[in-house]
N, C-alpha and C positions, 0 to 999 in steps of 0.2 A: 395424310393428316396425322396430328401430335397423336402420339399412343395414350396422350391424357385427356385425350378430348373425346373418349371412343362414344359412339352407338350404337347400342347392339339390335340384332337384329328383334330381338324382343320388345326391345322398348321403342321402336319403331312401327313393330304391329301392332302395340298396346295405345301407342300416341295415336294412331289411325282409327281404332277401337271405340276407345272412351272418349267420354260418357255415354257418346252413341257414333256409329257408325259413320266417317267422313268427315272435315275438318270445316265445313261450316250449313250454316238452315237461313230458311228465311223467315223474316220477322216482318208483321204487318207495321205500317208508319201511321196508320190512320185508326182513330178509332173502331174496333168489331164485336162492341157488346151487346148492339139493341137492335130492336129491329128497325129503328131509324138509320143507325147506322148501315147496314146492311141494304137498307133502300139506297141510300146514299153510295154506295159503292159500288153498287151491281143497278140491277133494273127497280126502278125506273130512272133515277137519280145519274147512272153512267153514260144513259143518252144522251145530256146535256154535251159534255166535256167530247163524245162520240160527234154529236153532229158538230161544234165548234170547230175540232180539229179534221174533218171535213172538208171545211169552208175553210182554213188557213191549216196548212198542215206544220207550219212552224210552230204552233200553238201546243203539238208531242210534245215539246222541251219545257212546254208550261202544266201541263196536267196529269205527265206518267215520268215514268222512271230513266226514260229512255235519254234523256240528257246526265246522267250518270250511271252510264250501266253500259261495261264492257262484256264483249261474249271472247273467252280464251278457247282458242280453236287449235285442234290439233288432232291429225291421222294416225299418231302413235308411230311414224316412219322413222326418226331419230329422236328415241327420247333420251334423254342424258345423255352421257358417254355409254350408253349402253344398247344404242342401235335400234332396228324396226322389230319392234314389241308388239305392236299394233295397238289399235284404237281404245280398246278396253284397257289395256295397261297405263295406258296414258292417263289413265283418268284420276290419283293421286297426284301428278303433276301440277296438270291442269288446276286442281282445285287449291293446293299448294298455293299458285298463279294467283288465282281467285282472291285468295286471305290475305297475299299481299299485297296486292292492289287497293283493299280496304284498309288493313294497317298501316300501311306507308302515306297514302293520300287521298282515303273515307271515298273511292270509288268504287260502289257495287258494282259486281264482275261475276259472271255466269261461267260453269265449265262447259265445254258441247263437243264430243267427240265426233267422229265422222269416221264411218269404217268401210274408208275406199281406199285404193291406192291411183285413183284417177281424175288427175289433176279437173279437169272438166264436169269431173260430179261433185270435188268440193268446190270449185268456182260455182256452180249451179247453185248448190246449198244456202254458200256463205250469201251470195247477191239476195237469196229470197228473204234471208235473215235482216234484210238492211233496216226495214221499219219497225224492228224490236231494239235495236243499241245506237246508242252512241257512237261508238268504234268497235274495231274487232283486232284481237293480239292476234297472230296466228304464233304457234309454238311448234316446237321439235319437229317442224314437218321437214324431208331428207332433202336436199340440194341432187338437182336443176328444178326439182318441181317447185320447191318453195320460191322461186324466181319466177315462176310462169305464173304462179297462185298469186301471188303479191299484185305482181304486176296488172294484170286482167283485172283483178277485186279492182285497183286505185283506179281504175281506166271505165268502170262499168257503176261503182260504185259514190255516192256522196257526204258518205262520212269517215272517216280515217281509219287505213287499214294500214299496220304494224308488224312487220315478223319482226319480234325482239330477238332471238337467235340472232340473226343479224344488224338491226340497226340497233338494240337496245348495249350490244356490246361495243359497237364500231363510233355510239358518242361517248360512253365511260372512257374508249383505249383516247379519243380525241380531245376529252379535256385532262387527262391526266399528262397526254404528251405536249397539250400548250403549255402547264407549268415543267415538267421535265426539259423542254425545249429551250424555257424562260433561265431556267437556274445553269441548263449549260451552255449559252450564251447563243443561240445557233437560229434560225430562221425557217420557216419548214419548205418553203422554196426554195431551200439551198440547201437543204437535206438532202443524202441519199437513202432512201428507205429497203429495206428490207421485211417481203411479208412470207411466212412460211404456213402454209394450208392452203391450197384455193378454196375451200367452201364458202357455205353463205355469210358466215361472221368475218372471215379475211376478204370476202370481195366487198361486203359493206364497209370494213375498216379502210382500203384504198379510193375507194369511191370517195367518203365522204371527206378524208383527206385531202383528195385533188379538190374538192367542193372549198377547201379550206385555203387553197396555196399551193398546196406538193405537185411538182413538176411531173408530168409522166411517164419521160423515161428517169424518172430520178427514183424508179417506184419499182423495185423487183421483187416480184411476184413468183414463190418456189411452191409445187406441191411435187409428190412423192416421186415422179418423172426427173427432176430439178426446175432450171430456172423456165418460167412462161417466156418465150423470147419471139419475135417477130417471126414466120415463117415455120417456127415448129409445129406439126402437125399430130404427133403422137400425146392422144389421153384431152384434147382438147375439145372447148365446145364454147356458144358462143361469148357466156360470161368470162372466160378465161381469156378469151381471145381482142376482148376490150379491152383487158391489162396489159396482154403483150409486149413486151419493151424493146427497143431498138438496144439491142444490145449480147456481146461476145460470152457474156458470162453465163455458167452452163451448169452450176451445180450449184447449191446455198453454200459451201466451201468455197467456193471463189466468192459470190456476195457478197458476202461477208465481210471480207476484205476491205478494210475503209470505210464499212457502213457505220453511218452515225445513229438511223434508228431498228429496232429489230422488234418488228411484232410476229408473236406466232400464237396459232388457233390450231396448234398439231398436233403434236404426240408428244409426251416424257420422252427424254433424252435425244431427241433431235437435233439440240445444239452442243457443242461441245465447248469445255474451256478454251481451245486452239481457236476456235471461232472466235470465239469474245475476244479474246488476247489481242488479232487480228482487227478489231475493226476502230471506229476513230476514235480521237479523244474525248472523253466525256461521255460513253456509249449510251443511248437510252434504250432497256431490253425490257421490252413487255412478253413475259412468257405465261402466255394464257391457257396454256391447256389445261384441262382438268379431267381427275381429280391433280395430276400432278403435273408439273409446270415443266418445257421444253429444259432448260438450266434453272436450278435453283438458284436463290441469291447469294448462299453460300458458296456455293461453286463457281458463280460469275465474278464477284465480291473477291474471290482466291486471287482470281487474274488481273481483274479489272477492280481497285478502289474505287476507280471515279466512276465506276458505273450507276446512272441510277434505275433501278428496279423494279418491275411489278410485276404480281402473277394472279390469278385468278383464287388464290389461297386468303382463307380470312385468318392462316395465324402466320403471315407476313406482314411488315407494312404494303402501305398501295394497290391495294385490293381492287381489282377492276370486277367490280360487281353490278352487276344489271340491275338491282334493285335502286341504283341509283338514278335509273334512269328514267324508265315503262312509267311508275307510278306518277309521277310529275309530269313526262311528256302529257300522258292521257289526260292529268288533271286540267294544266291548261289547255291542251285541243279541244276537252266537252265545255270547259268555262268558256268559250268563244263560240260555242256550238259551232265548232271546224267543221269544212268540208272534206279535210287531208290532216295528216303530219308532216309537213315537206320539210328541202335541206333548210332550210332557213331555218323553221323552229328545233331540227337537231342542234343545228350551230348553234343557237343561243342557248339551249340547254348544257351543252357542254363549255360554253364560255363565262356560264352562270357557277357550272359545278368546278370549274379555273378557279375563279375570283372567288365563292366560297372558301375554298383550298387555303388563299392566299389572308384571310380574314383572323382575324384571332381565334380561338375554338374556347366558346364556351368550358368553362369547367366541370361542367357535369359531364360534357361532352369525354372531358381527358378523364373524368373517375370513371365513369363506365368505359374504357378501355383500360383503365388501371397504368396509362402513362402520358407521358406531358405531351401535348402534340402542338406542334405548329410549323409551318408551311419550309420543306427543304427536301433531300434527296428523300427521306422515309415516309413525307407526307404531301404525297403531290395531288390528292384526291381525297374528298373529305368522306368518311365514318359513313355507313347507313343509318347507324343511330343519332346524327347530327338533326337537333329538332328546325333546328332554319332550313332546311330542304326542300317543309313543305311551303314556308312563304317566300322563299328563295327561287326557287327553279320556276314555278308554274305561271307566276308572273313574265320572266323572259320568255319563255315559251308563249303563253297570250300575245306579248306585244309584236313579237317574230311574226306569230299567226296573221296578226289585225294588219302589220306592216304591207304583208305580200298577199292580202286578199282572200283570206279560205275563210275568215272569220262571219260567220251568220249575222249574230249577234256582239258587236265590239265591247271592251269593256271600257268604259267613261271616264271612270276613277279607279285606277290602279291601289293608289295608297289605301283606298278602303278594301278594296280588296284581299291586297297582303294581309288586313286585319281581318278580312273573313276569312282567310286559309290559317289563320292564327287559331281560330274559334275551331277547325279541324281537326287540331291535335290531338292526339290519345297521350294522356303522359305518365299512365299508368304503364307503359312498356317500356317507356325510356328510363322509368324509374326499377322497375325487373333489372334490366337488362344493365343496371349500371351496379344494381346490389350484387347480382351475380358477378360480375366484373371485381367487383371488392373481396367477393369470399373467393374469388381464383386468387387476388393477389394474397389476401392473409394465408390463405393454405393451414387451416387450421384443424387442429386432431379434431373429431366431431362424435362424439358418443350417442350412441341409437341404443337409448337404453329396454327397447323391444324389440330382441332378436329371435321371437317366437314368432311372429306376426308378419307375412309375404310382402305386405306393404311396405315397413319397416325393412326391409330385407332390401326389397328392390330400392328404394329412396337411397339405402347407404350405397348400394351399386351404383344407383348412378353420380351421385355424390363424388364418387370415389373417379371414375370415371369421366366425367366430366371436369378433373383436372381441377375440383373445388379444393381435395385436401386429403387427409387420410380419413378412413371411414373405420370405428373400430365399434363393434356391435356385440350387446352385452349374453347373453344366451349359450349354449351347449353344440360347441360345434358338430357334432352329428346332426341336431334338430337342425341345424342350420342351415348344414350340407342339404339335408333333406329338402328341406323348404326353396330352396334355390334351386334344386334339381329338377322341383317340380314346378318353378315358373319358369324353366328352361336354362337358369341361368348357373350351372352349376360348377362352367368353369369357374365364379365367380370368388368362390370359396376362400381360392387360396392367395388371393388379394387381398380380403378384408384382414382384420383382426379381432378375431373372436375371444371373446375377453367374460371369467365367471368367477365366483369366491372359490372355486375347484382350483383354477388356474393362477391366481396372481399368487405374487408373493407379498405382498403389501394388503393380505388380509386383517394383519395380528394391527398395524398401523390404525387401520381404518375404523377397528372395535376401540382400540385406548382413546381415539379422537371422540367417535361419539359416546362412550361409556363417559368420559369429562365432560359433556355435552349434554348428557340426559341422565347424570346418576339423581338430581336432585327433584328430575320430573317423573320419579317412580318407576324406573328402570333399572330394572338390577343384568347382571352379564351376560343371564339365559338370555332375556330381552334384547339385550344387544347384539349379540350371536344369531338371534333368529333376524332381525333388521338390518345386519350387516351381512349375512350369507344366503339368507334365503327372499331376499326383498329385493328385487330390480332396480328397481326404483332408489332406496336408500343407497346399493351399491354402486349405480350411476352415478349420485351426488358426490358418495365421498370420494370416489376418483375423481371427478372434476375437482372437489376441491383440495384434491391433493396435488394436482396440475400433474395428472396423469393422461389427461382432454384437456381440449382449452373450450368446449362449447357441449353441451349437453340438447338432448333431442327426448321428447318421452310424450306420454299421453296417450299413447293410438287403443290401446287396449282398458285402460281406466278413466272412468271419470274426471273430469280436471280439477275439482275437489278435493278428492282421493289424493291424484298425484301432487296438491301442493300441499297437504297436511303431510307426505312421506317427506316433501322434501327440505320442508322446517323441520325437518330433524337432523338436517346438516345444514343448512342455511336461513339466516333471518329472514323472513317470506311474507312478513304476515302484514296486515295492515298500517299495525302499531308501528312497523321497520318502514313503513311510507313504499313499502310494495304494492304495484300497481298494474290490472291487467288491460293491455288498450289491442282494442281487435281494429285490422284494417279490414275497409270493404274496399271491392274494386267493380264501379260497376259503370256502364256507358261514359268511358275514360274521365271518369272521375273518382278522386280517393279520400272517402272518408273514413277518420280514425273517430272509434269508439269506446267509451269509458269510465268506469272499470269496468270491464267483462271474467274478471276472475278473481280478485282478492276481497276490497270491500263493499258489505252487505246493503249496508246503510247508510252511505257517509255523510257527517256533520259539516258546516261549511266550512271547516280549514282543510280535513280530507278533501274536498271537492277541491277546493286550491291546490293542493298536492298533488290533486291527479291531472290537474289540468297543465301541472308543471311537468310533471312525466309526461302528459301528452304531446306538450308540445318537444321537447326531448325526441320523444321517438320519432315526433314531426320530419324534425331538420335531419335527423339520421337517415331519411326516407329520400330526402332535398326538398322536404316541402317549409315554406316559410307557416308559421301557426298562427291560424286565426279560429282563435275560441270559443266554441257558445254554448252555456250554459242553458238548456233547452230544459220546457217541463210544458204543460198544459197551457200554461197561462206566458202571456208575454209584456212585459214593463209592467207587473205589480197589476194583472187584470186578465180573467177574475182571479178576487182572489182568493188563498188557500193555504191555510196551514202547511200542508203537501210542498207549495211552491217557495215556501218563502227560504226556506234553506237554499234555493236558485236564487232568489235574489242577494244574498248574503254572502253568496261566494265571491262574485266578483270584487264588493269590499273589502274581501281580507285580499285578493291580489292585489287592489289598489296601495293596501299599505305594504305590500312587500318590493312593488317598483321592478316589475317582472319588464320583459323584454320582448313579449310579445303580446299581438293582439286577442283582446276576449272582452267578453260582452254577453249578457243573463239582464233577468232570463229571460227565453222566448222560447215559441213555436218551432218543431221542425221544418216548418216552410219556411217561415220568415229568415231562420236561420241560413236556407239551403237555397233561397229563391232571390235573386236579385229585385226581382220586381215587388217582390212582399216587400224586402228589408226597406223601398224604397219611401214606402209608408211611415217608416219612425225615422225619420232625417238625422237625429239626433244620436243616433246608433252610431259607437265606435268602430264597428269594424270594417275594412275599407271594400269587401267582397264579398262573397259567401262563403259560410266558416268551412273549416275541413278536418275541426276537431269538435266533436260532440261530447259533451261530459254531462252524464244522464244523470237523474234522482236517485237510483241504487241499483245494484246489478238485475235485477231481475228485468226491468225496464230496457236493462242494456244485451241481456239474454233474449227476450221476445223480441226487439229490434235486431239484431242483427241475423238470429234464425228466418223471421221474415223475409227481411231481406236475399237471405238464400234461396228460401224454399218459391217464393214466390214472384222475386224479381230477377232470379239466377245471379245474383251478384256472386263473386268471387272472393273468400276469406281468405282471409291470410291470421291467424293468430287463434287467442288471445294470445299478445307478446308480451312477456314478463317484464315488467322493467324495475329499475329500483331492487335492486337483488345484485349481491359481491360481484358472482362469476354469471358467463350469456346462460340463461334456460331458456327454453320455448317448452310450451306444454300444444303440443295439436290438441283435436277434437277425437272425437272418437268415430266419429264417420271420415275423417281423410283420407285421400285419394294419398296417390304415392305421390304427387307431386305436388299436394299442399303442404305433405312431409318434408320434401323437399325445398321446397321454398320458406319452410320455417328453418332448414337445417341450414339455408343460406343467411336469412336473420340473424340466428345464431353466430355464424362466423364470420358477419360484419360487425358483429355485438351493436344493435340495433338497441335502443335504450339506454345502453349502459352509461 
């Protein structure tokens, strides 16, 4: 992997860590406050829903969770590339498994180890588990047993059982080689294949190929012995022996030879340039192994131009990633309440994730990669962050299902459906994960003006790390050193750029600016001398704005009061300069912006106009379109209230300024946020529910979104500066290192600016 993408082993155990132990809990869906409720949910009230499903056992899929709820199963026998760990090790995996499976396609997912190595006590296990899930993953379990495991579950079992090691990767390598096949003009029945690994993921990638067309002796099969060939006897067993090809060739060195496609599930450097060089025109080389791929593309790319490429690496293009797969199979297998996953619904999965490929790619989709993408040798398989995946795939998948039979429950109307896998979406990660994408490509200086403070400390490491930018941290490099030493990371040191009034030379600069700055607001040279050398915070500023940084970072140790009165001492900041503080929440994949939460106190109605125009500002920087509401107690002028009427007046003054997006005051926080309220005032301008809230005055805006924290577990993000020269973000003073973080990514997409 890029040496700018690192993780260290720290912030690994730290990500496992916090906020508490394990990477996800369970959360009640029903009411559990009263004791009605609690009748209702237990005895006596769960007898009902108990004896119904009884009398129709198909009724489970109507009354529990078991129609979306996968169990991710695994012995710990091959976890990662890192071999039989055992069961307990496994169990980070696993739950890893777990949170994808809800992030990618809102399917509750269970982890369950099993600490055997005998195939016949985890077939006992898994069968007894049948009337708790939906389906079952099984994961990392070691080949031949995961062949015998598989197979016996699907045989004894009537709801879909899945080893994604296997199939999850053999339909990714399958729809990536339908467009690679398509672009070099070639047919896969008249392909000669080349596979290198026999394990479980190379015998599911030949399998489901021939399921597809591919001939079988046109299908050579190598693991570390060389080629699988009809009559060889050495190192064989019966899966291997199903492959066997009629054929003279004896080493993946001869294979090679004219082969048109090469998949491999092997080892680093297995294949060589002389190989590549050697095989036909137009090669298609899927090099899967991981963490690093048989041939790089580089090194194929030397030989072969017209090669087109993929490896199991997410900083190549054509990333054959299983997450593109598992989450959607499973969504449509439980949407049908399947009895199987069979070949039918992999084929359409992968002919789905084909034709995506070939479709235009949304543009958020290309800014969160940070490049243009659309369908040819470098994009034969589409993005895991592509949001059409989740109404995309699980639909072909349903209809495959419903086509050949395993389907319980058929689905009627497809179209509406796509529109309920729409209503699935989280687009609070697509939106992450695209800002992040942006502050990799700006790669901008990023000033941490709290180099006293661990958190601070670690935020710029990973910053730095993470391949966002240069991370230059203001503080005393010995405290520095020390501090990083003691959250383990002390190689870290001599990476950053530790930056103090001791050290620059661009001190004398930084005093003549603000001494012409603030001689006439009662500031004489001592004063300045002491706010430009002994003040964090001021000296942060004036490097930034001497484009010494391109992005400032601060807050974690002071008040954000504090820190913006220090920093209109270098910068216009203040209300009267139409600076503005707009906090994002992020909570049940929904994002509302909130505002002001840090500059003005009380605003009049043309500051509320103002903030509502920085709101939406920071809106569209985020890619959300703005819809505004000017929210207070009372809603359309009832009751009313001196209090409110400053909400109703705002919207006024945007009417006459012919703003460009939607807003509408004043109202209710529900009304605002609830489609079904809004539906009550007809007359309401905005076409949704808003997702910029512009409150009566900060205090309002402070008790709301602390709430929100403390009580809803929402997710902050800010208050984010806007309306200010150069990017500042001020954190809170309780931040994690990766709210730090994610403000320091703000910062260097200049979010508001």
């Amino acid at each position: 992997m890029s040496s700018k993408n690192r993780v260290t082993p720290e912030e690994a155990l730290a990500y496992h860590l916090e906020p508490r132990p394990g990477k996800y809990e369970i959360v009640a869906s029903t009411p559990m406050a009263t004791q009605r409720d609690l009748s209702l949910a237990y005895s006596p009230g769960v007898a009902v829903p108990v004896q119904a499903i009884a009398d129709n056992p198909a009724l489970a899929y109507d009354y529990t969770v078991k129609g979306n709820m996968v169990a991710v199963i695994s012995n710990g026998t091959a976890i990662l590339g890192m071999g039989n760990l055992g069961a307990l090790a496994s169990k980070p995996v696993m739950e890893g498994k777990a949170v994808l499976f809800k992030r990618f396609a809102d399917v509750n997912a269970i982890d369950i180890e099993l600490d055997t190595e005998d195939p016949e006590e985890i077939i006992k296990a898994i069968s007894l588990m049948g009337p708790t899930f939906g389906g079952i993953n099984l994961e990392d379990i070691k080949a031949p047993e995961c062949f015998i495991i598989e197979q016996r579950l699907k045989e004894i079992m009537d709801i879909p059982v899945f080893h994604d090691d296997q199939h999850g990767t053999a339909v990714i390598c399958a729809a990536g080689l339908i467009n690679a096949l398509e672009l070099s003009g070639k047919k896969i029945e008249d392909c000669r294949i080349v596979l290198n690994g026999a394990g479980a993921a190379g015998i599911a990638c030949l399998e489901l190929l021939k399921s597809m067309g591919a001939k079988h002796d046109n299908c050579i099969m190598c693991d570390t012995k060389g080629v699988i060939y009809q009559g060889r006897t050495e190192g064989m067993n019966q899966w291997k022996s199903a492959h066997a090809a009629r054929t003279d060739l004896r080493t993946l060195d001869e294979a090679m030879n004219g082969a048109d496609v090469f998949l491999g599930v092997s080892a680093k450097g297995a294949v060589t340039p002389e190989m590549v060089s050697s095989m036909a025109e137009n090669p298609v080389i899927f090099a899967m192994a991981n963490p690093d791929p048989e041939i790089t593309p580089e090194e194929a790319h030397a030989v072969r131009p017209d090669a087109i490429v993929a490896t199991g690496r997410s900083d190549y293009p054509n990333q054959v990633n299983n997450v593109l797969g598992f989450p959607y199979l499973f969504r449509g297998a439980l949407d049908i309440h399947a009895r199987a996953i069979n070949d039918e619904m992999k084929i359409a999965c992968a002919r789905a994730l084909a034709a995506l490929a070939r479709e235009d790619v949304p543009d958020e989709v290309a800014m969160a990669y940070g490049r243009k993408l659309s369908f040819g040798r470098d994009y034969i398989i589409p993005t895991p962050f592509d949001p059409r995946l989740i109404y995309v795939i699980p639909p072909a998948v349903a209809k495959a299902g419903m086509d050949t039979g395993v389907a319980r429950r058929p689905i009627i109307d497809l179209k509406a459906y796509e529109q309920a896998l729409k209503g699935r979406m989280d687009p609070t990660a697509s939106i992450l994960q695209g800002i992040h994408a942006r502050a990799k490509q700006a790669q901008a200086r990023m000033i941490f003006a709290e180099g006293d403070d661990p958190r601070v400390l670690r935020a710029a490491v990973a910053y730095q790390r993470a391949g966002l930018g240069k991370a230059i941290v203001v503080g005393r490099e010995p405290d520095v050193r020390e501090k990083l030493e003691a959250a383990g990371l002390g190689d870290a040191v001599r990476e950053l750029e530790v930056v103090n009034a001791a050290n620059t030379r661009h001190l004398e600069t930084y005093k003549e600016f603000l001494y012409s700055r603030l001689q006439r607001s009662g500031h004489d040279r001592e004063d300045i001398h002491r706010l430009a050398a002994r003040d964090r915070h001021v000296f942060s500023a004036l490097m930034l704005q001497h484009g010494h940084g391109d992005g400032l970072v601060t807050g974690v140790t002071r008040k954000s009061a504090h820190i913006l009165s220090l920093i209109n001492h270098v910068f216009d900041a203040t209300a009267a300069d139409g600076a503005v503080g707009v906090t994002a929440l992020l909570h049940k994949g929904r994002i509302i912006l909130i505002a002001d939460t840090l500059v003005q106190e009380w605003p009049e109605p043309e500051d509320l106009a103002t903030i509502a125009i920085r709101s939406a500002g920071v809106a569209r920087s985020l890619g959300l379109e703005p819809r505004v509401a000017f929210v207070s107690f009372s809603t359309f002028g009832y009751p009313v209230s001196e209090r409110a009427t400053k909400m109703h007046a705002a919207p006024r003054v945007l009417d006459k300024m012919g703003v460009d997006f939607e807003y509408e005051g004043e109202m209710t926080v529900d009304v605002a946020l609830n489609a079904d309220q809004m539906k009550h005032y007809p007359f309401c301008r905005l076409t949704g529910p808003a997702n910029i809230l512009v409150v009566p005055a900060r205090h309002s805006a402070s008790i709301s979104v602390k709430l929100m924290q403390e009580m809803a577990g929402a997710t902050v993000i800010g208050p984010i500066l806007t309306g200010v020269k150069k990017p500042i973000q001020i954190c809170s003073t309780n931040s994690t290192v990766n709210d730090i973080l994610n403000m320091a990514v703000m910062t260097a997409c200049k979010i508001g600016q």
